[in-house]
C-alpha positions as CSV (number, residue, x, y, z in Angstrom):
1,X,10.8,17.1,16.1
2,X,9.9,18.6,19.7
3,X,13.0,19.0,21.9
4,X,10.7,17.4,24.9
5,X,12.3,14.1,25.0
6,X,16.0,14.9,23.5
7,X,17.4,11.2,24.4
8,X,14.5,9.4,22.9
9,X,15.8,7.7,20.0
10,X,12.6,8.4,16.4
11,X,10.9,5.1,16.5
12,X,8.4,3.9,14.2
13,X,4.3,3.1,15.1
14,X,3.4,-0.5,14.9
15,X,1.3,0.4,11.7
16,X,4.1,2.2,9.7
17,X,6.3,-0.8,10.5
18,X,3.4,-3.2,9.0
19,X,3.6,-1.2,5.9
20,X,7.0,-1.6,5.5
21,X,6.9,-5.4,6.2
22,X,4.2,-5.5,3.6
23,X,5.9,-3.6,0.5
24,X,2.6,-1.8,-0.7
25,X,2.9,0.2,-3.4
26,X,0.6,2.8,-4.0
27,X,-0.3,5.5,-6.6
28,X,-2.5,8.7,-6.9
29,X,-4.2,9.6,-10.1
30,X,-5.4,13.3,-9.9
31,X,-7.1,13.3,-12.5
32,X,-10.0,11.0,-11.6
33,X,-12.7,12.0,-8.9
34,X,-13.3,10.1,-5.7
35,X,-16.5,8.1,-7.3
36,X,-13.3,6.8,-9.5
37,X,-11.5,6.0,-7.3
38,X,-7.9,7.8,-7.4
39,X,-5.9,5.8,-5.6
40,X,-4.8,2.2,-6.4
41,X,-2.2,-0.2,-3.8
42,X,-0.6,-3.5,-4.8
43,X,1.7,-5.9,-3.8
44,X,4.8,-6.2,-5.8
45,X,5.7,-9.7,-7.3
46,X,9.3,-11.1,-6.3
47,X,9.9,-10.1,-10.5
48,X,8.7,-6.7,-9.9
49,X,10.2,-5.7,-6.3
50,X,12.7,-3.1,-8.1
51,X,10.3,-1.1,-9.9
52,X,7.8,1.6,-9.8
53,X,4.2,1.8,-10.0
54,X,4.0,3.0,-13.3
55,X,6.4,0.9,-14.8
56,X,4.3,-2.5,-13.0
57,X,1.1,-0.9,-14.5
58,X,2.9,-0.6,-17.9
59,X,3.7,-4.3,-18.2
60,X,1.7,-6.3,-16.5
61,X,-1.6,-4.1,-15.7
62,X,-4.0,-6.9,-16.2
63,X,-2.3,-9.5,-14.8
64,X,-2.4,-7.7,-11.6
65,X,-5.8,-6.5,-12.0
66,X,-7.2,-10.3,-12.6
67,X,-4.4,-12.5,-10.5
68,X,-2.3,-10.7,-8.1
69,X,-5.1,-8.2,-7.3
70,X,-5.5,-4.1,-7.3
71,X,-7.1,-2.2,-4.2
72,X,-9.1,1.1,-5.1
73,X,-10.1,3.8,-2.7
74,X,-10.4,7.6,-2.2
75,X,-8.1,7.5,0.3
76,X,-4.3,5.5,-0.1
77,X,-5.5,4.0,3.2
78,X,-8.6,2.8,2.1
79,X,-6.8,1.2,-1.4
80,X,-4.7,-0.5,1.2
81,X,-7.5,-2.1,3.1
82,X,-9.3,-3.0,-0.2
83,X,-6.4,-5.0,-1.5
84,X,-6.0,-6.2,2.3
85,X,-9.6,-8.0,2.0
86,X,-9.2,-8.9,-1.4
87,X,-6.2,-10.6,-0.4
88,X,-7.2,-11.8,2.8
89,X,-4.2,-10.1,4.7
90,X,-4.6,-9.6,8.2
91,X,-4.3,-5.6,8.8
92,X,-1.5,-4.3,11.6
93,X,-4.0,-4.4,14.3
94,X,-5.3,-8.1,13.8
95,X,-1.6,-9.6,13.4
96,X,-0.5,-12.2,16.3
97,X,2.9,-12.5,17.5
C-alpha cells in the first residue's frame, strides 16, 4: 500500500465486489495449452457452496457441464465471461441499481 492517502480506509472496485456477490469459482489446469482452454469458472449449487473446485468436479462433473453450466477460457477472466453468457448473467458493468 502507498503511504499517499494514510486515512483512506482499502476499499474494493465495483468489479471485485461483483465477483464476490457472484461466488465464481474458478480453476487453472497447467497442464493443457491455451487452444484447451486451461481455465474453467462455475457457479456453485446451494449443495455445493462449502466445497472446492476439485471436489465439485469430482462428483458432479457432468451435471455441471450439461445443466448448471462450465465457462472455458485462456484467461480466468475470459472463463468468467463465458459462463456469464452462457448463463445470461449481466457482467459488473451492465448491472442496474
Amino acid at each position: 500500500m502507498s503511504d499517499l492517502f494514510p486515512d483512506l480506509a482499502p476499499c474494493k472496485s465495483p468489479r471485485l465486489l461483483w465477483l464476490e456477490r457472484q461466488g465464481f469459482l474458478t480453476h487453472h489446469n497447467p497442464e493443457l495449452s491455451d487452444e484447451e482452454s486451461p481455465w474453467i469458472a462455475l457457479l456453485p449449487e446451494q449443495e455445493d457452496k462449502d466445497k472446492v473446485v476439485g471436489q465439485i468436479m469430482a462428483e458432479s462433473c457432468r451435471l455441471y457441464d450439461e445443466v448448471f453450466g462450465l465457462g472455458y477460457g485462456t484467461t480466468e477472466q475470459e472463463a468468467i465471461l463465458d459462463l456469464c453468457k452462457k448463463k445470461s448473467i449481466p457482467l459488473w458493468n451492465e448491472e442496474t441499481v
